[in-house]
C-alpha positions as CSV (number, residue, x, y, z in Angstrom):
1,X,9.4,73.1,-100.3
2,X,5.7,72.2,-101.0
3,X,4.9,68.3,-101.0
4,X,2.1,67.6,-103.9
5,X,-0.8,66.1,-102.9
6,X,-1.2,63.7,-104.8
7,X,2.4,62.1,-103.7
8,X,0.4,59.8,-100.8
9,X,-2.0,58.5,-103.2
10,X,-0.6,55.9,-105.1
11,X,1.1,54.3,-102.5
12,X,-1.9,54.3,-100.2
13,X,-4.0,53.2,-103.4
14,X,-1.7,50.6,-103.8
15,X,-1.7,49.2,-100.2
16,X,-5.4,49.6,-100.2
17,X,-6.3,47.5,-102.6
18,X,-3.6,44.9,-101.4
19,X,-5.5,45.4,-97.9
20,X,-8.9,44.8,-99.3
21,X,-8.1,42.2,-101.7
22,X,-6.9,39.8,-98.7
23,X,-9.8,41.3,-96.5
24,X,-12.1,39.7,-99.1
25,X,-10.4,36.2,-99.7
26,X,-9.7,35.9,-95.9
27,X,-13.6,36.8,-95.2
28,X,-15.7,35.5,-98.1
29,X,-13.3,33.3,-99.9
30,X,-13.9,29.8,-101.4
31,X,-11.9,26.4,-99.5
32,X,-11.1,23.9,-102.2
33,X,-10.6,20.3,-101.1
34,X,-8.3,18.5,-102.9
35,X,-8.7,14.5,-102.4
36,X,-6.8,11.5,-103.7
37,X,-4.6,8.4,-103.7
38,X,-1.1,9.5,-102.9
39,X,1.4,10.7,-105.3
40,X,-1.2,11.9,-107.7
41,X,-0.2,15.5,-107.7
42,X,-2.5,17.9,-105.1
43,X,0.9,19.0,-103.7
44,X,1.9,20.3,-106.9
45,X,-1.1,21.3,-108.2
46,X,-2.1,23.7,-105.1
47,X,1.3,25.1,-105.5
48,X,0.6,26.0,-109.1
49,X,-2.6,27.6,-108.1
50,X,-0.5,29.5,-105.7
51,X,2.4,30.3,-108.1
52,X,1.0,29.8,-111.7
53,X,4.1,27.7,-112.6
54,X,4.5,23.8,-112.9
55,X,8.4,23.0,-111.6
56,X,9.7,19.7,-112.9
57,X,8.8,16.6,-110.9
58,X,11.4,15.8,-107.8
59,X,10.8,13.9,-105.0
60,X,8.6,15.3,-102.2
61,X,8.0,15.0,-98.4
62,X,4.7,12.7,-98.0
63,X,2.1,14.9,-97.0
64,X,0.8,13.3,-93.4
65,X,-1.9,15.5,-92.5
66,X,-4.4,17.8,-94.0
67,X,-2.5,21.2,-95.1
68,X,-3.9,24.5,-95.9
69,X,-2.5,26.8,-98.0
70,X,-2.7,30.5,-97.3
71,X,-5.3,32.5,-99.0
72,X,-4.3,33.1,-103.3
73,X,-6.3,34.7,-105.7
74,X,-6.8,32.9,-109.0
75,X,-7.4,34.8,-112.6
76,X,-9.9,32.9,-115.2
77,X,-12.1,34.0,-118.1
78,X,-10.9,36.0,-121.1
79,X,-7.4,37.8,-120.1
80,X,-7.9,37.0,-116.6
81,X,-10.1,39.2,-115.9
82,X,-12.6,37.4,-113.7
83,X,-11.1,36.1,-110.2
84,X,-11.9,33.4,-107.6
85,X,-10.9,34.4,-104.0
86,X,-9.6,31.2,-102.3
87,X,-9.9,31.5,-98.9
88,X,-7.8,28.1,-98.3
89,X,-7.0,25.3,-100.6
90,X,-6.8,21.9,-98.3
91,X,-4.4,19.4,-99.6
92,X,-5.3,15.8,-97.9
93,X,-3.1,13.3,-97.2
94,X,-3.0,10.3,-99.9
95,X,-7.2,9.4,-99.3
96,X,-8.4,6.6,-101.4
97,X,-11.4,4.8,-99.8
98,X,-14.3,6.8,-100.2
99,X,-16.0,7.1,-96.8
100,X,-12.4,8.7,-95.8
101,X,-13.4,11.3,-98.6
102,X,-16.5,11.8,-97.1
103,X,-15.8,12.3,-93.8
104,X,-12.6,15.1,-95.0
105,X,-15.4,17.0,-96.8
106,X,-17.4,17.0,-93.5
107,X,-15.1,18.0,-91.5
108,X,-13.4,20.7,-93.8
109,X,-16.6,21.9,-95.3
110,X,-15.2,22.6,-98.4
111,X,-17.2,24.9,-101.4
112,X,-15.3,22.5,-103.7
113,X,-14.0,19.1,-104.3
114,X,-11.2,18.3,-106.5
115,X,-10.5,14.8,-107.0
116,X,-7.1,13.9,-108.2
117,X,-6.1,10.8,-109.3
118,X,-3.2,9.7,-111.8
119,X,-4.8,10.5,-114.9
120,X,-5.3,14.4,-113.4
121,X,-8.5,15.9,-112.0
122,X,-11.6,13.9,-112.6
123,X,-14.2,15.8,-110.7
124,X,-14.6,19.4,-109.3
């Protein structure tokens, strides 16, 4: 019995592009820094950049040091078509003075800053 040849591509098209998509993000990828006071949100919303979905609020461990999330890939623009690799999105722990900010964004080097505070995002 003859195998087609065409029966490998798919597969390895499949897993290619898988391969080279997180090649990409892992390499040349954006960090986002999310800052704020605590209980603001950056948990949640770095998990909806991950996940695309917004789960009702619950009660959640207090985040106690700087956490990075592994790297996603995030659709925008007219049917999603555009994307922005992030390499890593940091969520800080509940920051409020602003020198603390400062010195996260030194230290993390981040290509973005998203500030959070109760009334949602105020700055990116």
């Amino acid at each position: 019995m003859k195998v087609p040849d065409d029966l490998w591509v798919k597969p390895l098209t499949f897993f290619g592009s898988k391969v080279f998509t997180w090649a990409t993000t892992k390499i040349a990828g954006r960090r986002l820094l999310m800052a704020g006071p605590g209980r603001t949100g950056k948990s949640t919303f770095k998990q909806f950049l991950r996940t695309g979905e917004l789960y009702p609020e619950k009660p959640t461990a207090h985040t106690e040091e700087d956490e990075a999330s592994p790297p996603i890939q995030i659709g925008y623009g007219a049917n999603g078509r555009l994307t922005l690799n992030v390499k890593n999105t940091m969520d800080t722990a509940g920051l409020t003075e602003s020198h603390v900010v400062v010195s996260s964004v030194l230290n993390h080097r981040p290509h973005a800053l998203a500030r959070i505070s109760h009334q949602g995002v105020i700055s990116g």
